[in-house]
RODO-2510 file (C-alpha; in nm, 4 decimals, decimal comma):
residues 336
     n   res          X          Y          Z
     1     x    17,5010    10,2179     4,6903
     2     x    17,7308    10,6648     4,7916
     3     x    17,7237    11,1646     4,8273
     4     x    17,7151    11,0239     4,8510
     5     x    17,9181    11,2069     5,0490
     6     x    18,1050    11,5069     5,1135
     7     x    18,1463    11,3787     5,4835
     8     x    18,3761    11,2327     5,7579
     9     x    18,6283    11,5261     5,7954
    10     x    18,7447    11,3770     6,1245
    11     x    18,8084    11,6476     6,3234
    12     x    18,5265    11,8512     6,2278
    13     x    18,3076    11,5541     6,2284
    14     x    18,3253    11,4690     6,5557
    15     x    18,2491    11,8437     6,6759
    16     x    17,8927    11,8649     6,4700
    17     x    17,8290    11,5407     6,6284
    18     x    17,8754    11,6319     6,9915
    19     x    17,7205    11,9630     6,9310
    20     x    17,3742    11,7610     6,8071
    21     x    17,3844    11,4985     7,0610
    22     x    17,4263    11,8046     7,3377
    23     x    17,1428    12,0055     7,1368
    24     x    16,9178    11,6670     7,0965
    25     x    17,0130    11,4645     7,4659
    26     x    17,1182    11,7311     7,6767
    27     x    16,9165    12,0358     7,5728
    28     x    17,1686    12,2478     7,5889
    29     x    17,0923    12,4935     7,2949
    30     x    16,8199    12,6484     7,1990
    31     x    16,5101    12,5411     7,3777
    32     x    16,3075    12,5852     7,0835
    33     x    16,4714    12,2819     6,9500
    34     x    16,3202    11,9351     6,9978
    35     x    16,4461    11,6600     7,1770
    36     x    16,4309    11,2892     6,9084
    37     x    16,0598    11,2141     6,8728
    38     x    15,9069    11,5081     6,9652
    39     x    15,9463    11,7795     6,6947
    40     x    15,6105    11,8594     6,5789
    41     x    15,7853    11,9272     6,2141
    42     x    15,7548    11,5617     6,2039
    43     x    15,4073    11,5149     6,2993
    44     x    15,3077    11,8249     6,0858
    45     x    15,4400    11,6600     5,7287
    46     x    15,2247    11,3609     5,7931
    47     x    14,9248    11,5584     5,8641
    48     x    14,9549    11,7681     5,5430
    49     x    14,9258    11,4344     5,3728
    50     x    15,3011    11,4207     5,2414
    51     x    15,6227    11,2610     5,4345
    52     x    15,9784    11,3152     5,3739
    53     x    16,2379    11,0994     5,2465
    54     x    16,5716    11,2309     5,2428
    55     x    16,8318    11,1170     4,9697
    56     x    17,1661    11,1727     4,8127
    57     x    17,2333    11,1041     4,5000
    58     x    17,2662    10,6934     4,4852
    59     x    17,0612    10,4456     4,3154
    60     x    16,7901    10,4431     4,5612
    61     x    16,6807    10,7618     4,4377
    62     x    16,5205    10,5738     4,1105
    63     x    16,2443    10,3782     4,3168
    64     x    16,1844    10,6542     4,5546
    65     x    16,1336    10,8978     4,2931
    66     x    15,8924    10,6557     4,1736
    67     x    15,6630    10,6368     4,4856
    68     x    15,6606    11,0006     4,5032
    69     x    15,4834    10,9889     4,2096
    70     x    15,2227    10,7449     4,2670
    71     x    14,9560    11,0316     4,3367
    72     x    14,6540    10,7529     4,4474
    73     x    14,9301    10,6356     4,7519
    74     x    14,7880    10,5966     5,1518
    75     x    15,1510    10,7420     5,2240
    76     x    15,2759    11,0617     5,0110
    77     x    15,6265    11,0518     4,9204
    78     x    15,8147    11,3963     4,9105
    79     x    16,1829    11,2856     4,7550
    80     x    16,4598    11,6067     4,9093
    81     x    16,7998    11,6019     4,8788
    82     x    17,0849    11,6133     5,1079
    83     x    17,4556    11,6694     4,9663
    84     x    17,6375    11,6974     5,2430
    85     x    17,6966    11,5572     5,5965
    86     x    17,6233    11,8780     5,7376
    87     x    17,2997    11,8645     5,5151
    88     x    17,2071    11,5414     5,6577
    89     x    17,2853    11,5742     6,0172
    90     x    17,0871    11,9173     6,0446
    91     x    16,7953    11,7585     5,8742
    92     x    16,8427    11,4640     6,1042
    93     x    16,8236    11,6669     6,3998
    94     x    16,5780    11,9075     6,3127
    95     x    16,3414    11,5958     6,2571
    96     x    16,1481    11,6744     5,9657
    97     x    16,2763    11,3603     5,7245
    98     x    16,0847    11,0765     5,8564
    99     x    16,2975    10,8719     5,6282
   100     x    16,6226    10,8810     5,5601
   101     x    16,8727    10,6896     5,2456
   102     x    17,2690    10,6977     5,3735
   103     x    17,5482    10,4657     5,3216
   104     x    17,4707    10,2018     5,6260
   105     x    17,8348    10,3289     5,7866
   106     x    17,7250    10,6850     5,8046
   107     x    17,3729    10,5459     5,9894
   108     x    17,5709    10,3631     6,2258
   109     x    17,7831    10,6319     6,3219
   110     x    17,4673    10,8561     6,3741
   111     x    17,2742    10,5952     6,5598
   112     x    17,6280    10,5051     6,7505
   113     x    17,6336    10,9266     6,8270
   114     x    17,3050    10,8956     6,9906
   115     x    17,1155    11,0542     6,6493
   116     x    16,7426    10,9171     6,6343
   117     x    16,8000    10,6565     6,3234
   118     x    16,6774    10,2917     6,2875
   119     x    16,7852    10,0845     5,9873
   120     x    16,4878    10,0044     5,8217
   121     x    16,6133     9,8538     5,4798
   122     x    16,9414     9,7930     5,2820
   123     x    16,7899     9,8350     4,9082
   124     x    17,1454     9,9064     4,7384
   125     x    17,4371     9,6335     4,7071
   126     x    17,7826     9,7033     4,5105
   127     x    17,7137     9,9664     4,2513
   128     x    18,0575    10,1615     4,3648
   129     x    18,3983    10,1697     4,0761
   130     x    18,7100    10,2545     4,0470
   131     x    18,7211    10,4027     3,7227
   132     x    19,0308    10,5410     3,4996
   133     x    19,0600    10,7337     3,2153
   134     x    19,4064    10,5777     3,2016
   135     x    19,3740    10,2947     2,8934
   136     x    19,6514    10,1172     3,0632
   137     x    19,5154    10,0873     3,4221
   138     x    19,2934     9,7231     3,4207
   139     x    19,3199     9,6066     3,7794
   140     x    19,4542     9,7783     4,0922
   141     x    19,8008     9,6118     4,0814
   142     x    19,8465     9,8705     3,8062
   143     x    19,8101    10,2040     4,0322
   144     x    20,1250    10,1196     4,2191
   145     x    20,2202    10,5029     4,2587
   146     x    19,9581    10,6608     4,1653
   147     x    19,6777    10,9047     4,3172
   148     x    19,2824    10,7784     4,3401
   149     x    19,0694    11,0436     4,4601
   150     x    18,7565    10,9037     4,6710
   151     x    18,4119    11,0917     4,8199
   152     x    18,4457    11,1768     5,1442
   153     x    18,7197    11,1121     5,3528
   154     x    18,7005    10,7997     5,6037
   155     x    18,3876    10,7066     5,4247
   156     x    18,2897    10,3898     5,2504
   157     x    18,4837    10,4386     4,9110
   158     x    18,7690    10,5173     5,1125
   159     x    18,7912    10,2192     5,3621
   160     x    18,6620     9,9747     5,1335
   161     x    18,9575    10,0914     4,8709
   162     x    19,1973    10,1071     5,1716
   163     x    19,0770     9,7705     5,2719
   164     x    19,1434     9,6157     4,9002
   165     x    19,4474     9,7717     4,8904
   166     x    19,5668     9,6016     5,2135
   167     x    19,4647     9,2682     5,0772
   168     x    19,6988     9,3074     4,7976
   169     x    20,0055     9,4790     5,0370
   170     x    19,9805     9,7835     4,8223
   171     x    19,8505    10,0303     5,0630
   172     x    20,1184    10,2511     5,1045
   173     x    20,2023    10,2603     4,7552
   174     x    19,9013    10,4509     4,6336
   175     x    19,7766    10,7243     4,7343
   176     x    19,4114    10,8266     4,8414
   177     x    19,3016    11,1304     4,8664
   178     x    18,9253    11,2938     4,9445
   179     x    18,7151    11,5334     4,7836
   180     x    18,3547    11,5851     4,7223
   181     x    18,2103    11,3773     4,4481
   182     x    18,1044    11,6456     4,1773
   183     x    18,4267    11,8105     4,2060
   184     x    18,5799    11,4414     4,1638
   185     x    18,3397    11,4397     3,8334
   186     x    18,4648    11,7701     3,7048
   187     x    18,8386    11,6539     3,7261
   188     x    18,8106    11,3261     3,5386
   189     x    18,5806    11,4904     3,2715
   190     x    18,8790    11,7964     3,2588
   191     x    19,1619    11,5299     3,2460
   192     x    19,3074    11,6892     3,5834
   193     x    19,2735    11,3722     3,7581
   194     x    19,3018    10,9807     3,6579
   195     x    19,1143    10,7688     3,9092
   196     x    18,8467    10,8185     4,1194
   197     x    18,6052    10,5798     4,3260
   198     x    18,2745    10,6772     4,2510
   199     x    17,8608    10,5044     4,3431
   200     x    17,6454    10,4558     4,0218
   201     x    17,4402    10,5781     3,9038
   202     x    17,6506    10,9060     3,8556
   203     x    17,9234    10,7353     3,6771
   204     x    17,6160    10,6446     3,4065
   205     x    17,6906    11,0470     3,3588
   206     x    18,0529    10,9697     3,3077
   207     x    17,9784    10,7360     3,0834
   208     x    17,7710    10,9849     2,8760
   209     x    18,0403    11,2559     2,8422
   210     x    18,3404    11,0641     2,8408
   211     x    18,2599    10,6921     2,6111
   212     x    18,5188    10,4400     2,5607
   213     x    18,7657    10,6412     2,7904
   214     x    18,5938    10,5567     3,1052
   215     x    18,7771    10,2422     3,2100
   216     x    18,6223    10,0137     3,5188
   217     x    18,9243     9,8634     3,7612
   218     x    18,7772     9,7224     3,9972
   219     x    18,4185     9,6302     4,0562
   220     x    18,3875     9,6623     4,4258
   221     x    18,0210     9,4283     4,4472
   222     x    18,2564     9,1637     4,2472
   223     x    18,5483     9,1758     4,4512
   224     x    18,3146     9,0978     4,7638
   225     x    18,1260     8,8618     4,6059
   226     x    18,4688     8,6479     4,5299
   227     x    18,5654     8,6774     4,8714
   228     x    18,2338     8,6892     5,0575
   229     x    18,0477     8,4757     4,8702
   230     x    17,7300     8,7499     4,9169
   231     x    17,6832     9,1074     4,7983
   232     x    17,8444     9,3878     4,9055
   233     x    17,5719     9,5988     5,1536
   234     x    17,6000     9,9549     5,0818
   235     x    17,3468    10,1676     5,1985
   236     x    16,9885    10,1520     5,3215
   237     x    16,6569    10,3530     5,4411
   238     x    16,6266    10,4270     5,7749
   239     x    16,3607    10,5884     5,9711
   240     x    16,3434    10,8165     6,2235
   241     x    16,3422    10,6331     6,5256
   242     x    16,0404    10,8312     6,7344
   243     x    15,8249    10,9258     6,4416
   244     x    15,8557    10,5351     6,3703
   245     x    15,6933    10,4752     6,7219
   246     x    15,3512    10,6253     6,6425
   247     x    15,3110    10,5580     6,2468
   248     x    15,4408    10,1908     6,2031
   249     x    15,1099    10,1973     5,9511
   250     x    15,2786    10,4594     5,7647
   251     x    15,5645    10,2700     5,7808
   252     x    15,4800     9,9310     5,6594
   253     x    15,2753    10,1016     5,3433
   254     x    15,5856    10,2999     5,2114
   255     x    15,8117     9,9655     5,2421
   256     x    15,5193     9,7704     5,0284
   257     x    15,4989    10,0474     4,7770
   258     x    15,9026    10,1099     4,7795
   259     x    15,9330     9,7178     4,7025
   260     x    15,7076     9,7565     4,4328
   261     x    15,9035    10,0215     4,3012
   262     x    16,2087     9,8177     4,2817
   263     x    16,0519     9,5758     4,0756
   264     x    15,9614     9,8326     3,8126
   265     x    16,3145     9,9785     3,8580
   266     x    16,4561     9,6994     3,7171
   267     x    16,2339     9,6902     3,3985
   268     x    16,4086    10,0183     3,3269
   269     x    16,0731    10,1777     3,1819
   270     x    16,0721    10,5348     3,1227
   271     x    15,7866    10,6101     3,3671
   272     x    16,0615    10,4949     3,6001
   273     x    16,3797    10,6409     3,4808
   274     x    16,1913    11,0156     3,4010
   275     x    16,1603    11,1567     3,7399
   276     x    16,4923    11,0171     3,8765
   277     x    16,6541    11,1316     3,5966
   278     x    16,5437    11,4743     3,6193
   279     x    16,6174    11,5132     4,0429
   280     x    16,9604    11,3975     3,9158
   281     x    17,0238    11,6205     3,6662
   282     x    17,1199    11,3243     3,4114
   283     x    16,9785    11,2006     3,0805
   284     x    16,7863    10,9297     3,1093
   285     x    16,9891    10,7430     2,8756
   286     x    17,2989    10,8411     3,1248
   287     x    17,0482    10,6692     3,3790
   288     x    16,9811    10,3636     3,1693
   289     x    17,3586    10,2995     3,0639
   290     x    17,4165    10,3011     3,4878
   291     x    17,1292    10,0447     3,5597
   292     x    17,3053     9,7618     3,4401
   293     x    17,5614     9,8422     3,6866
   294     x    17,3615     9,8566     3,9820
   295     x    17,2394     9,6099     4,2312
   296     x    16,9186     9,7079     4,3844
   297     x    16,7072     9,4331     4,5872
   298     x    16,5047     9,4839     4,8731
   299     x    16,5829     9,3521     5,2282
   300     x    16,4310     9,4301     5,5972
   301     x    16,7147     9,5300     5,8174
   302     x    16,7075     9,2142     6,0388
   303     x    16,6843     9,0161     5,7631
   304     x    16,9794     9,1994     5,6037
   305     x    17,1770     9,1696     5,9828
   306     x    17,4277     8,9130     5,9064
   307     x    17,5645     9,0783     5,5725
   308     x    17,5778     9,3992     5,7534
   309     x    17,7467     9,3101     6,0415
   310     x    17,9872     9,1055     5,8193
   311     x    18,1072     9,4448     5,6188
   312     x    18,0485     9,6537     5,9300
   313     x    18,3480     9,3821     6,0946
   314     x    18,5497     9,5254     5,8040
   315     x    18,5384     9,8742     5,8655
   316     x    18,6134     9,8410     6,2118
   317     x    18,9499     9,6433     6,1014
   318     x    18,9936     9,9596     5,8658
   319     x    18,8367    10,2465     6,0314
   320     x    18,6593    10,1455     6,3408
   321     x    18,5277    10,5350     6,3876
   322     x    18,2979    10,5498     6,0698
   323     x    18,0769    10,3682     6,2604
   324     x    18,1132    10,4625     6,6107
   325     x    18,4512    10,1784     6,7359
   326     x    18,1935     9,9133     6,7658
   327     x    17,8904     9,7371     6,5928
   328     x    17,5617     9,8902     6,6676
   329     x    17,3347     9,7414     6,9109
   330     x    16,9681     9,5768     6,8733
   331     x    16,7844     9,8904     6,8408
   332     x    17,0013    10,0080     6,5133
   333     x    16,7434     9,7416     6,3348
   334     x    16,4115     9,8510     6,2944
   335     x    16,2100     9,5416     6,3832
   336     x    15,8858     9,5272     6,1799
***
C-alpha cells in the first residue's frame, strides 16, 4: 500500500523502540507521560468532536481524506501526516492518533515492541513498482548488476524485492540500497538514479513529470498473485489499542463511513480525488493516472488473518525482525 517510510535503520531502530516501551511499560521517563490507554490527549480529541487518523503518504489517504470531509459525520475525521518512523512512533506513544495507517510489518513490529496498536483493517493490496527509467530494463532478470534504491531500509519494498530476487537466485547480483522516498523521487526525476521501488499513488507523480520514460518491471501485487493465488496485503488501519476499549461506537462508525469511502474511491470522482490530492501535494490528474494502479478493498483484520499471516511467513524467511522474529499474537487483531 508504503513512507511510506523513511524507517527501519536497524540499529537506531531498535534504540527508539526500547526507549518507548521503557517510557510507555516501565515509566521510566518523564512522569508526565502516559502509560497506553490513559493519555487524556486521546480522550480530549474525541471530546472536541474531531479524532485523529494518522497517515503517510499511500493510497489510503484518498478515502480517508474523504471522511474527513463528510462535515454531517457521528465521528469527525482529522487526516495528519506522519513521514517518518520517528514521526510515527512519537505520535504513537504520545497517544493522540486514535487511528493509525502503516505498512502491516511496521504495526507488527510496534505491537511485537509492546506499542499500544491493534490491526483494525488491511484496506491497501499491491500498489508497490519497480520502476526504471532504463528503456531496456522489462523484468528483473535484466538488473543483473545493477543498483535499485528502495524506502526504508529492512522495510517492505526492501524484503519483498530481496525476497523476489531470491526466487530468481539473483540476490547477490543486484544491489539494494535505502533512502527516503522523496529523495528516491528527486533522483529518478534528475536522472541520478535508474530504479527505485516505490507505493502508488506517488509514482502517479512520476508519471506526471516523467511520461513514457517511466518503465514498470515488476508489478509486485502480480507477482504474488501468480504465486499466491491472492493479493498481496500491504498495509492497514489500526487503532489504538486502549482508546479502542472505551469508544468501540466510535469505532464501528468510522469503519462504515471509511468503507463507504472506498466505494466512491474507486469511481475516481473529483469530490474524491480533490482533497487527497491536495494533502499530497499532486495533481489530481497525477492522482487519477495512479488509481488504476492501485488495489484498495476493504477487509476486517480477522477476516484479512490468513493473507496476513501468509506474507508475514515471508518476511520472517527474509527479515524476521521487521516484525518482531515471530508472528503476532491474538490481540494484534482487533476483534469487532
Amino acid at each position: 500500500m508504503l513512507s511510506l517510510w523513511a524507517f527501519y535503520h536497524r540499529a537506531r531502530i531498535r534504540w527508539i523502540m526500547g526507549l518507548a516501551v521503557c517510557m510507555m511499560v516501565a515509566g521510566c521517563a518523564n512522569s508526565s507521560i502516559a502509560r497506553p490507554g490513559e493519555n487524556a490527549t486521546i480522550g480530549g480529541a474525541a471530546k472536541q468532536g474531531s479524532v485523529v487518523l494518522l497517515s503517510p503518504r499511500v493510497p489510503a489517504i484518498i478515502p480517508a481524506m474523504f471522511v474527513s470531509q463528510q462535515s454531517n459525520a457521528q465521528v469527525k475525521i482529522k487526516v495528519e501526516m506522519w513521514d517518518t518512523f520517528e514521526q510515527l512512533l512519537s505520535r504513537v506513544q504520545q497517544g493522540d492518533a486514535p487511528f493509525v495507517v502503516a505498512s502491516l510489518s511496521v504495526g507488527a513490529n510496534m505491537h511485537a515492541k509492546g506499542l499500544p496498536l491493534q490491526l483494525l483493517e488491511v484496506d491497501t493490496w499491491g500498489s508497490m513498482y519497480l520502476v526504471s527509467v532504463d528503456s531496456k530494463v522489462h523484468k528483473l532478470a535484466g538488473l543483473q548488476g545493477e543498483t535499485v534504491y528502495v524506502p526504508g531500509q529492512g522495510g517492505p519494498a526492501e524484503i519483498l524485492t530481496r525476497f523476489l530476487l531470491r526466487q530468481e537466485g539473483s540476490e547477490q547480483r543486484v544491489k539494494l540500497v535505502s533512502g527516503t522516498m522523496p529523495d528516491i523521487m528527486q533522483q529518478l526525476v534528475a536522472g541520478k538514479i535508474r530504479h527505485a521501488v516505490l507505493p502508488e499513488p506517488v509514482i502517479g507523480g512520476l508519471r506526471a513529470k516523467l511520461g513514457e520514460t517511466l518503465y514498470e518491471v515488476v508489478d509486485y501485487q502480480q507477482v504474488w498473485r501468480g504465486t499466491f493465488g491472492e493479493d498481496l496485503p500491504q498495509s492497514g488501519i489500526f487503532v489504538h489499542s486502549g482508546w479502542a476499549k472505551s469508544h468501540k461506537g466510535e469505532i464501528a462508525q468510522f469503519r462504515k463511513l471509511y468503507r463507504e469511502a472506498l466505494v466512491r474511491t474507486k469511481d475516481g470522482s473529483d469530490e474524491v480525488l480533490k482533497p487527497a490530492a491536495e494533502k499530497l501535494g499532486l495533481s489530481e490528474e497525477a492522482l487519477r493516472l495512479a488509481l488504476s494502479k492501485i488495489t484498495l478493498n476493504g477487509k476486517d483484520a480477522t477476516e484479512a488473518r490468513p493473507e496476513v499471516e501468509r506474507y508475514f511467513n515471508i518476511l520472517l524467511k527474509v527479515n524476521p525482525d521487521s516484525i518482531g522474529g515471530k508472528l503476532p499474537d491474538e490481540d494484534f487483531y482487533y476483534h469487532l
